[in-house]
C-alpha positions, 0 to 999 in steps of 0.5 A: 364299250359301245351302245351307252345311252347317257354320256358325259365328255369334260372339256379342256379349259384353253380355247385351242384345246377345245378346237382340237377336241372336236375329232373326238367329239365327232368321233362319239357323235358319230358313234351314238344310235338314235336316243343316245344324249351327249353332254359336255361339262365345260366352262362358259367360255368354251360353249362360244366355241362350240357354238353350231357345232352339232356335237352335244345335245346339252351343257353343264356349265362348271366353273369353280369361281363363278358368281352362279353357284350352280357352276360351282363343283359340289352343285355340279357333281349334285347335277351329275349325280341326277343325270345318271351318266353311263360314261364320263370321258375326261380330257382334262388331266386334272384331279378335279375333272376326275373327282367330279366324274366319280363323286358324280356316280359315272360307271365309267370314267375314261382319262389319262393316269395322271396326277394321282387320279388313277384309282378314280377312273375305271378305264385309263391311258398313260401319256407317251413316254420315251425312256421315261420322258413324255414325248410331244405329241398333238392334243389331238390326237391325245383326246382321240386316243381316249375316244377311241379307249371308250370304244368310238371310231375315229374317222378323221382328224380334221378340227370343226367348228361352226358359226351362228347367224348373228356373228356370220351378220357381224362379220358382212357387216365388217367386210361392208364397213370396210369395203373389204369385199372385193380384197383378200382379207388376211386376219393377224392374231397379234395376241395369246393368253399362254404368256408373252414370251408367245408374242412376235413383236408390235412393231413387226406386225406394222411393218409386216401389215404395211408391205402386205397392202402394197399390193392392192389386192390386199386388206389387213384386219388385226381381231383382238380379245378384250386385253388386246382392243389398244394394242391392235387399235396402235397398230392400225393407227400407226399403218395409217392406211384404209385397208388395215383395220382392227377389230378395236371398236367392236364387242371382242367375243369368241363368236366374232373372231371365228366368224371373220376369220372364217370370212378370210383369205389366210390368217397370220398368227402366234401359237394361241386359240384363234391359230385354230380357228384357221385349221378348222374353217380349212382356211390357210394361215402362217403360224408363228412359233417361238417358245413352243414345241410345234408337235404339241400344237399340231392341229392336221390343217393341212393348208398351215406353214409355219415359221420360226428363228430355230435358235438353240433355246427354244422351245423352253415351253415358258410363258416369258422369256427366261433369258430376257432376250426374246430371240425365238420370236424376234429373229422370226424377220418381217421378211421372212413371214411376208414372203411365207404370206405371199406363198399362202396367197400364190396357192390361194390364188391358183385353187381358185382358178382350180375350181 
């Protein structure tokens, strides 16, 4: 199925997904000969993510609630329909992404058999199932399996992403702001859109910030998305201290957080999109985990360790707490995250002399 000169690939919609869509990504840049064109069908928030990134050649923006008509579904299959695609590769599972690709004329339409939408594709897959039940398995190696379906070689599953100019300007201009230039910048991702039941607690990550700048070493910035700017601004106000500082004050965008997470020393986070960003910028992080399985979430970086309670009901896979108690991610101690950083740090510490 190689030697195609026209190619479509539709996006997942969550950020984190997107991330570790890019071992698929590169996989068919790399398997395309001069002239060939690689286009994503994406929502406009997942171009900020893939902004630098040397994977597509061009964008269909889609987007069923936008205010742009031309984003919306009929006029995207009529965009579709012109570009002539040879090959539609689906990551998405829904019936929607696989509707497009075949009212949209692709001769093939590469997905998993999911929701009904089989007799839409020409090449499929079935989800790994063990006696009937699907089993975890990572979003990146599900969207390598369909690379791989199309006919294109998987060299590597190391997520990649990329920063422009102007965010990498921001970001100097933060750690100038800050001072932070002379420290070891650990980013905290306090937020996540899945849900709350995703959140270790407020007042954790204020304890938790307070102990790491006892060593002078040490800065805190907390980056935040747009619902997040007052939460994290509370923190920061309640640490009282010159070396921890949010982002509250800047214009929150996708393009920002990767940039300064890029910037940073380690990163401490729940299971939400920026946890990614640490893993394709190779930079280390602490990764909270609760209410989700840790097998879906696997992204390969290689430089994360992760810490839960472990206790009997989890993972639930639920946005909120269905038992009201929040234990999975409350009995995850302050102590036991500080001492999971400092360990981050130490190894930090000795590849520097290293090199």
């Amino acid at each position: 199925m190689a030697n195609f000169r026209n190619i479509a690939v539709v996006l997942p919609n969550w950020i984190g997904d997107v991330v570790m869509a890019t071992p698929a990504l590169r996989a068919i840049r790399e398997g395309l000969t001069r002239g060939d064109r690689l286009v994503g069908i994406m929502r406009p928030y997942v171009a900020d993510v893939l902004a630098g990134t040397p994977f597509l050649d061009d964008v269909i923006l889609w987007n069923k609630k936008a205010s742009d008509p031309s984003q919306r579904f009929w006029n995207v299959v009529k965009t579709f329909r012109q570009q002539r695609f040879d090959q539609a590769i689906l990551l998405p599972n829904s019936l929607s992404s696989a509707g497009l690709a075949w009212l949209g004329g692709a001769k093939q339409r590469i997905g998993y058999k999911r929701y009904g939408r089989g007799p839409l594709l020409t090449h499929k897959l079935s989800p790994p199932t063990q006696l009937g039940k699907r089993v975890p398995v990572s979003a990146v190696d599900y969207y390598v399996a369909l690379a791989e379906l199309a006919g294109y070689e998987v060299r590597s599953r190391q997520c990649q992403l990329a920063t422009t100019p102007a965010d990498d300007s921001i970001a100097r201009r933060i750690w100038r702001d800050f001072r932070f230039f002379d420290k070891r910048v650990i980013a905290f991702n306090t937020g996540g859109a899945y849900g709350g039941a995703k959140h270790w607690p407020k007042e954790y990550y204020t304890e938790l910030a307070r102990r790491l700048v006892q060593d002078t070493r040490n800065a805190v910035l907390l980056i935040c998305g747009p619902s997040e700017r007052e939460a994290v601004a509370q923190i920061e106000r309640e640490v009282n201290h010159p070396m921890v500082r949010s982002l509250a004050a800047e214009t929150p965008s996708i393009g920002l957080s990767k940039a300064v997470i890029r910037h940073a020393s380690l990163m401490i986070t729940t299971d939400s999109g920026p946890r990614h960003f640490a893993a394709a910028f190779n930079v280390p992080s602490v990764a909270i985990f609760g209410p989700t399985d840790p097998k879906w979430a696997e992204n390969y970086n290689p430089h994360e360790l992760i810490v839960g309670a472990g206790i009997e009901c989890s993972p639930c896979a639920q946005r909120e707490c269905p038992l009201k108690h929040h234990r999975c991610m409350r009995e995850v101690s302050v102590e036991h995250v500080l001492k999971t950083a400092q360990q981050q740090l130490s190894w930090e510490a000795d590849q520097a002399k290293a090199a």
